[in-house]
C-alpha positions as a printed Julia matrix, in Angstrom:
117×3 Matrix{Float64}:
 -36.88  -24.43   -2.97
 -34.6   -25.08   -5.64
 -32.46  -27.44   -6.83
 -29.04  -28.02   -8.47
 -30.87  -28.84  -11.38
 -32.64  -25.8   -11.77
 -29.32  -23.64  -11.48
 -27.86  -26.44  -14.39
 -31.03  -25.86  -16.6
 -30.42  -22.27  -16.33
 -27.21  -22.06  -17.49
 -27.58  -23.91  -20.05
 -30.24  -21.88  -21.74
 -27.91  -18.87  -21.09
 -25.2   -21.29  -23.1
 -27.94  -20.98  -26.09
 -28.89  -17.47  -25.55
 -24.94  -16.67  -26.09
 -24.72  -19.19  -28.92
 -21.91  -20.99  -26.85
 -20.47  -24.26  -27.17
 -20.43  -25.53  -23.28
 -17.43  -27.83  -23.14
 -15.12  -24.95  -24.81
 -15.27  -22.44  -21.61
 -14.15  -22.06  -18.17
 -17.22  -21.46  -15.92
 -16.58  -19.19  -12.65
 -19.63  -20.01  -10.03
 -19.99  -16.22   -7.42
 -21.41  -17.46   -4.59
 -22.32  -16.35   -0.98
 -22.54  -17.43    2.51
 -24.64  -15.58    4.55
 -24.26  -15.9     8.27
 -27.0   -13.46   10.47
 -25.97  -10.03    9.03
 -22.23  -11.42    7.87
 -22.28  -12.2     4.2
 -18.42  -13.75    2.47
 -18.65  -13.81   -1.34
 -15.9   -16.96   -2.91
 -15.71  -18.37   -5.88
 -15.1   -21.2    -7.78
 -14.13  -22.35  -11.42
 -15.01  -25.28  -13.3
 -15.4   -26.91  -16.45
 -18.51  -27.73  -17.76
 -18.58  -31.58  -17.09
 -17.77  -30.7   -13.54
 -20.66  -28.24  -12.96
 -22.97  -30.27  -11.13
 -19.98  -32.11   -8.87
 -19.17  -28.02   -8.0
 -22.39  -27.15   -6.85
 -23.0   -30.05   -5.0
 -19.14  -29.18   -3.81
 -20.38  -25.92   -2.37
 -23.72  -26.4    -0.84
 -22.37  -29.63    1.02
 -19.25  -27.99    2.08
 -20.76  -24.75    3.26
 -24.61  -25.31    4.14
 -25.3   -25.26    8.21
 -27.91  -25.09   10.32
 -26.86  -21.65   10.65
 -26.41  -19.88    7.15
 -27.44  -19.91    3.91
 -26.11  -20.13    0.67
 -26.67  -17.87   -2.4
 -25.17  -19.0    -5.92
 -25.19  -15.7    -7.0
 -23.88  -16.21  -10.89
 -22.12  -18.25  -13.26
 -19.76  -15.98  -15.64
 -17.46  -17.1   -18.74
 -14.93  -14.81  -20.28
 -16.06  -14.6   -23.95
 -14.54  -12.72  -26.53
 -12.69  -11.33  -23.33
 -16.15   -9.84  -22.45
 -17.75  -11.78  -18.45
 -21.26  -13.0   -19.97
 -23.71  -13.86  -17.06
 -25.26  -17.04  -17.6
 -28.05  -17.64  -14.66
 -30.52  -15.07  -14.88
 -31.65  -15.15  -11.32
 -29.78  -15.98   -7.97
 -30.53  -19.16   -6.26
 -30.31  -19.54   -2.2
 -29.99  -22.64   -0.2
 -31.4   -22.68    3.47
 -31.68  -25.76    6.07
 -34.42  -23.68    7.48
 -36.75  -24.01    3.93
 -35.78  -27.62    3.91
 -36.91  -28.15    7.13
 -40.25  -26.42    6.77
 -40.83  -28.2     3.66
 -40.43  -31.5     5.53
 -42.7   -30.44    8.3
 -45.18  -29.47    5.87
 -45.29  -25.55    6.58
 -44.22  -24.62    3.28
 -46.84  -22.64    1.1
 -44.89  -23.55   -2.37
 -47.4   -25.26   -4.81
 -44.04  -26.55   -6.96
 -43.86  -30.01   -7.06
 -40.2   -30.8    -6.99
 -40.96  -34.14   -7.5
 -43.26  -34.14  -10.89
 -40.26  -34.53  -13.31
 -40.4   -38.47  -11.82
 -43.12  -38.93  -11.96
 -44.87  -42.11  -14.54
């Protein structure tokens, strides 16, 4: 299961693989939702500062019980050039959450260690 800030961490070592200076760029977030076998791709742009507050925008706004979401890629026009910054896709599924709560979930990540004293 990921998490926002694993999508956030990514970008910004595609920032320093591209030698780019975040704050100066428009970011475009691809993303999907996937419904059974019906998939919709949107998108959204966003400034750097507001990266996190757009993810968050577009799990919360689109996430059901029913679907899943896929943040597919985050693009900026460079030297009129789209350079991908994520370098893998990232889905979000109630389903995993809920597994993960119950316990059924095989994943030895613990999303929690970063807290930890």
């Amino acid at each position: 299961m990921y998490t926002i800030s694993d999508i956030l961490m990514d970008i910004n070592r595609g920032c320093l693989a591209n030698n780019m200076i975040e704050d100066r760029f428009t970011y475009r977030i691809v993303y999907f939702v996937n419904e059974g076998n019906n998939g919709k791709k949107f998108y959204i742009d966003s400034l750097y500062r507001d990266l996190r507050k757009s993810l968050e925008s577009i799990i919360r706004g689109n996430l059901t019980l029913t679907n899943n979401i896929v943040i597919a890629e985050t693009t900026v026009l460079k030297r009129g050039k789209c350079t991908c910054l994520q370098s893998k896709s990232y889905s979000f599924s109630l389903e995993e959450y809920f597994k993960r709560i119950k316990g059924e979930c095989n994943s030895n990540r613990n999303l929690y260690s970063r807290y930890a004293g």
